[in-house]
C-alpha positions in Angstrom: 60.1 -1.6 -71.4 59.3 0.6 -68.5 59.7 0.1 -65.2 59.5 1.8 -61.4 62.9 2.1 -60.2 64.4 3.8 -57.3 68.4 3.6 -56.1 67.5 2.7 -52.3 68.6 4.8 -49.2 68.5 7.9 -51.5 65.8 10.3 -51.9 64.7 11.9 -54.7 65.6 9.3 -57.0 62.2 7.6 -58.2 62.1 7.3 -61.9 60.3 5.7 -64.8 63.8 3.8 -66.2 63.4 2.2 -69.6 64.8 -1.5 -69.0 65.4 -4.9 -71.1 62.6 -6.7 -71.5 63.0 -9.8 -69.2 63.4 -13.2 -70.4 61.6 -16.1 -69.1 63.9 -19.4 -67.5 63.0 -22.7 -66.9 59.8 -23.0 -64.9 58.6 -19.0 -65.0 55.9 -17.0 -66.6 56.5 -14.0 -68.5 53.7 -11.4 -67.3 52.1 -8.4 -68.9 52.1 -5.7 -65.9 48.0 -5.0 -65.4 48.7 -2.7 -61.9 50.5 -2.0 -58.7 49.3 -0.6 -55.8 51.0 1.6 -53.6 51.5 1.4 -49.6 53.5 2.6 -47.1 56.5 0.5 -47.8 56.5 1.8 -51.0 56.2 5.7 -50.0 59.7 4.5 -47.9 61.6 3.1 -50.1 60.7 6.1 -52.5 61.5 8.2 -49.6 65.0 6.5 -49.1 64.6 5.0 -45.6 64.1 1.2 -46.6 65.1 -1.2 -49.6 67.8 -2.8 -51.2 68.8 -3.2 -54.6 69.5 -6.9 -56.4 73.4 -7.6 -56.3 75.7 -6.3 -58.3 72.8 -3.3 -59.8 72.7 0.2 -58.6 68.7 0.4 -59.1 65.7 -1.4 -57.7 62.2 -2.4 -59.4 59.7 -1.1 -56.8 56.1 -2.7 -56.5 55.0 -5.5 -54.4 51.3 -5.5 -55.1 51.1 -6.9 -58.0 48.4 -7.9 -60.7 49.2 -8.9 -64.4 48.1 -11.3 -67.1 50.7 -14.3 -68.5 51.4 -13.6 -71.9 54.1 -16.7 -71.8 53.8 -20.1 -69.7 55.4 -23.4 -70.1 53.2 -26.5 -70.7 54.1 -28.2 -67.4 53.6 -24.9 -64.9 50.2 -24.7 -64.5 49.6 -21.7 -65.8 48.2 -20.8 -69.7 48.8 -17.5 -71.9 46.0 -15.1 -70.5 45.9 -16.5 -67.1 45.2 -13.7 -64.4 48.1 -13.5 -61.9 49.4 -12.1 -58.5 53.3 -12.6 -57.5 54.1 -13.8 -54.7 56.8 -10.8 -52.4 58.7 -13.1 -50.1 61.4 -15.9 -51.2 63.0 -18.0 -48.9 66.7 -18.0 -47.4 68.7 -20.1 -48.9 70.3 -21.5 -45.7 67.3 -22.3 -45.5 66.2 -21.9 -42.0 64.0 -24.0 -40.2 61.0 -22.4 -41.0 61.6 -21.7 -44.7 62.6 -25.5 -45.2 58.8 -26.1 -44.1 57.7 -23.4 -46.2 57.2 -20.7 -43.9 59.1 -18.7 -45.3 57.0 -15.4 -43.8 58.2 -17.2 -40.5 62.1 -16.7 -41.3 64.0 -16.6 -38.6 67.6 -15.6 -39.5 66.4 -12.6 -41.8 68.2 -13.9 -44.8 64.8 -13.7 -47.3 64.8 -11.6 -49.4 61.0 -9.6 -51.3 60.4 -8.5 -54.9 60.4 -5.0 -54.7 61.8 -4.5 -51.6 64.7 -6.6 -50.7 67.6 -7.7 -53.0 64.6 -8.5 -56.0 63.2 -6.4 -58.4 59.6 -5.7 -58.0 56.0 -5.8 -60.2 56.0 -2.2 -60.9 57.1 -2.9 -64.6 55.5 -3.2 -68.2 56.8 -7.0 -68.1 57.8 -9.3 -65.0 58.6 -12.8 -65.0 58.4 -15.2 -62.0 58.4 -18.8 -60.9 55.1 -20.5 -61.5 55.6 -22.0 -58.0 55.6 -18.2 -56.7 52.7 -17.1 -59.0 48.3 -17.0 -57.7 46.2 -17.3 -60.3 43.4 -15.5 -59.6 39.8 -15.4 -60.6 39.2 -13.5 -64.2 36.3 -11.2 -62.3 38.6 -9.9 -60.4 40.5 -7.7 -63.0 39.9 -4.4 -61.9 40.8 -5.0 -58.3 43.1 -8.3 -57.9 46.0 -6.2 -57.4 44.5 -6.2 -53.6 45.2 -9.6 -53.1 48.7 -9.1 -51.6 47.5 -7.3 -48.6 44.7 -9.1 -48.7 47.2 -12.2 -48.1 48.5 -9.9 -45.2 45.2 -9.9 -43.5 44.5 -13.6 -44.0 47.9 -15.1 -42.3 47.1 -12.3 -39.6 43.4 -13.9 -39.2 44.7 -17.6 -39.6 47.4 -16.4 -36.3 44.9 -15.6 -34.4 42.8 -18.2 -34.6 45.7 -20.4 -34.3 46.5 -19.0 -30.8 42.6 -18.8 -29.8 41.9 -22.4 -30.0 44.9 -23.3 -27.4 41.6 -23.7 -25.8 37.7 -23.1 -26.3 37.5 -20.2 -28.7 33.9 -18.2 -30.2 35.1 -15.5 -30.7 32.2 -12.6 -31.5 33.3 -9.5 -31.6 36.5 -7.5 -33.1 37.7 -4.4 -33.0 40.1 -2.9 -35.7 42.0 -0.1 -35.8 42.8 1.7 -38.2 40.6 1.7 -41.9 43.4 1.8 -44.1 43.2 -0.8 -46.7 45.1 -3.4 -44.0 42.4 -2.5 -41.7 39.1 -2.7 -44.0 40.6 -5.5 -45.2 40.5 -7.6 -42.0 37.3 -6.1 -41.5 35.8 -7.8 -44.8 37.3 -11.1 -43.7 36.0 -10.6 -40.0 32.4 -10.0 -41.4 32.6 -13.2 -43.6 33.3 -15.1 -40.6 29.8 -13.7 -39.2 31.8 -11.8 -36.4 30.6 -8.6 -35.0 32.6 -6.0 -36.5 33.7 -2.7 -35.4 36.0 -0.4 -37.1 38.0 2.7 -35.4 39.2 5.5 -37.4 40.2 9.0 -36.9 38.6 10.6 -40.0 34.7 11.4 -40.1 34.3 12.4 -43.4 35.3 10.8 -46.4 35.2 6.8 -48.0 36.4 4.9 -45.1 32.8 5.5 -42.7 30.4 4.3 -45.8 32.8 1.4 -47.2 32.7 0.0 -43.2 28.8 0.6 -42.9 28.6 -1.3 -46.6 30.1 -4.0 -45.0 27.5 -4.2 -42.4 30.2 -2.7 -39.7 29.8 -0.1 -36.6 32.5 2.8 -37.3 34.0 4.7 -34.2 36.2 7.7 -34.5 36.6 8.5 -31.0 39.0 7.9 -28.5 40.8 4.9 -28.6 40.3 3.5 -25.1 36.6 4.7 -24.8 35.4 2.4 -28.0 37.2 -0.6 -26.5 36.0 -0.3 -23.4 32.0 -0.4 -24.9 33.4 -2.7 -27.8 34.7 -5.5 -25.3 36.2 -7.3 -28.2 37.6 -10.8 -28.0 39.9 -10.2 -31.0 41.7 -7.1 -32.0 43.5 -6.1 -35.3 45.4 -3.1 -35.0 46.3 -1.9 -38.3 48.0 2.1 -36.9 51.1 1.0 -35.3 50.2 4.2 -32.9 51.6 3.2 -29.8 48.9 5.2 -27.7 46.1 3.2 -30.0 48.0 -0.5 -29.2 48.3 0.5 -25.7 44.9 1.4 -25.1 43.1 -1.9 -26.7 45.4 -3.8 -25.4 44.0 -2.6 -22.1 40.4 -3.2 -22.9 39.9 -6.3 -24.3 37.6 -9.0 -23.3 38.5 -12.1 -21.1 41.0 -14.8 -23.2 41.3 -11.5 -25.6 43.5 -12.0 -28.4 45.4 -8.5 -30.3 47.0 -9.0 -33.7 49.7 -6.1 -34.4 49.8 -5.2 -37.9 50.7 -1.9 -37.9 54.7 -1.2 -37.4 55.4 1.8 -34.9 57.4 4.7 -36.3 60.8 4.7 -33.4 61.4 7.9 -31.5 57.5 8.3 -30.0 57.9 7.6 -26.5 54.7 7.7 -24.4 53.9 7.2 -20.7 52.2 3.4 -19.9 51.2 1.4 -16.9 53.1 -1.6 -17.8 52.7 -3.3 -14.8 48.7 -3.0 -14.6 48.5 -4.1 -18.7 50.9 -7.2 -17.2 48.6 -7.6 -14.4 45.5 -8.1 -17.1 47.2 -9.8 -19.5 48.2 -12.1 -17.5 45.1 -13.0 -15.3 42.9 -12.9 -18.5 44.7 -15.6 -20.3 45.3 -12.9 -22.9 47.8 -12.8 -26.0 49.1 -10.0 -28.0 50.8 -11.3 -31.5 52.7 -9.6 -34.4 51.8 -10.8 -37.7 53.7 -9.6 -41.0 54.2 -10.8 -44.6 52.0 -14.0 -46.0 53.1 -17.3 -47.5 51.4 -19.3 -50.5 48.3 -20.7 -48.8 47.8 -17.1 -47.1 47.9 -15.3 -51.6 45.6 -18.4 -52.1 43.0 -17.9 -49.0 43.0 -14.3 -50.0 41.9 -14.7 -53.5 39.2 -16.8 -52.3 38.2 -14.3 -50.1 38.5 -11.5 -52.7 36.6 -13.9 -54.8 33.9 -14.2 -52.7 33.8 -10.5 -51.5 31.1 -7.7 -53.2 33.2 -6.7 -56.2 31.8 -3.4 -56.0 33.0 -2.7 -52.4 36.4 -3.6 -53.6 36.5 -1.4 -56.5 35.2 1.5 -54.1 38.2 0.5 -51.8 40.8 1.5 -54.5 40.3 5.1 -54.3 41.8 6.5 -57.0 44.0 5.3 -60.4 46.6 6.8 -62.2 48.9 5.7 -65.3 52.0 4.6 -65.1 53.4 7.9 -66.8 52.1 10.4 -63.6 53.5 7.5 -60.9 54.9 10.5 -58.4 51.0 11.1 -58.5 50.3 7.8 -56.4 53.1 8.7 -53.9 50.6 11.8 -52.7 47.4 10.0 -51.4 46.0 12.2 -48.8 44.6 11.6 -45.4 41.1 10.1 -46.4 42.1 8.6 -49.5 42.2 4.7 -49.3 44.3 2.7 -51.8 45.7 4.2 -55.0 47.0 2.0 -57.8 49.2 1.9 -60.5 47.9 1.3 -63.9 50.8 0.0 -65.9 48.7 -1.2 -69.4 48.0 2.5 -70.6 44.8 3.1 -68.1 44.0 5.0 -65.1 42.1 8.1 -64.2 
């Protein structure tokens, strides 16, 4: 079979590698490979800044975004031949520590997980994958064409679940939010924020392109100015920032409302310093009861609150989020989105455009 393979910490090495086709153990489903989408982890690893390769193998699978169909299933997993499946990225420790014994295993604290496609496990971006039924979503059959949005999707719903956890330390209505950023993290959070009947508002640098119309489709305000300016008007109680621009975090966190909560989403690139007035933004946060959170990864409940969600969503407005298709054969074409594009995806079953 063929499979997405890089050797990790070395450029240049992305390759379609032909590979045995994996055989299913005890308790795992063998899985057709549908698509994999492509984010900035994966331009990294291609890029050889991140990733690790499974022990004892010179080569890693890449692809964390996964969507496939089960072409194999044992009778007590759950799971039947045709079923439409997501894997799940993140395994556990095996120390374990205290938060993956409970489960929370996108909680670890000792750093000893490990992630399909990224660290020490081969990915999704393959022909054929097998994985435990226990770390498998089945998703629902209408969502074919864009279920491979579910991971980030899962992303978005642990960071919405932390904030609300946080918020209701005490009376919390939240009404408005204010994202930044309209990547797919970002328009994500914003289709969850507007199906919690909050008032929405998304902040962008681009003008032209698919990100203002898919945030006005959504029934969203769209701001491309500055950064400080729309938070000042916004006022929001919630942020999700989805740029990991230090100047961007520093400004909403500046601005928000009263008992204002700010999810970080978006990792900062090192080596950017800028010029801040910590002590006023301590001063604020402070006196305003306010929080500022990091939020990363997503567990099994967050893969099956996202598949709800996608489930529920306007399957048109998903399919307009993946911007742009390409076979498994023209891969280094996926690793070039440009500035306005949205998502791109991996076909691995032969399709793409």
């Amino acid at each position: 079979m063929r499979a997405l393979t890089v050797i990790p910490r070395q450029p240049n090495t992305l390759a379609l590698t032909e590979l045995p086709e994996p055989e299913p153990t005890g308790g795992e489903l063998l899985v057709e490979g549908l698509a994999v989408g492509v984010c900035g982890t994966d331009k990294e690893i291609a890029d050889g800044e991140y990733g690790w390769s499974p022990p004892q193998h010179e080569r890693l699978v890449i692809g964390h975004e996964s969507l496939g169909r089960v072409r194999m299933a044992g009778p007590d997993t759950g799971f039947s031949e045709g079923d439409l499946v997501v894997g799940i990225v993140r395994r556990p420790d095996p120390v374990p520590c205290g938060a993956c014994a409970h489960g929370e295993f996108d909680m670890c604290r000792n750093g000893e997980y490990t992630e399909r496609g990224i660290k020490e496990l081969d990915g999704y971006a393959s022909e054929l994958w097998c994985v435990e039924a226990d770390y498998a979503v089945k998703i629902a059959p209408a969502l074919q064409r864009v279920g491979v949005l579910v991971e980030p999707t899962s992303v978005v719903a642990k960071a919405w679940e932390q904030i609300y956890r946080v918020g209701e330390r005490a009376w919390f209505e939240p009404r408005r939010v204010l994202i930044t950023g309209a990547g797919p993290i970002g328009l994500l959070a914003a289709l969850l924020g507007t199906q919690q009947g909050l008032e929405v508002h998304v902040l962008d640098r681009v003008t032209d392109g698919p990100k203002p119309d898919l945030v006005r489709k959504l029934g969203a305000t769209y701001h491309h100015d500055d950064a400080a300016a729309v938070a000042q008007r916004v006022h929001p109680d919630v942020v999700v920032e989805a740029t990991g621009a230090g100047t961007v975090v520093f400004d909403v966190l500046a601005n928000t409302a009263a008992y204002g909560v700010v999810c970080l989403t978006g990792v900062s690139s090192a080596g950017r310093p800028i010029r801040v007035d910590a002590a006023e933004i301590n001063r604020e946060l402070v006196l305003e009861n306010d929080a500022v959170i990091g939020s990363v990864n997503a567990n099994r409940r967050h893969y099956r609150q996202a598949a709800d969600a996608l489930a529920a969503a306007d399957e048109s407005w998903l399919d307009a989020l993946i911007t742009r298709r390409v076979p498994l054969t023209r891969y280094a074409e996926a690793f070039e989105a440009g500035p306005e594009e949205v998502k791109v995806v991996i076909e691995l079953d032969g399709a793409g455009s």
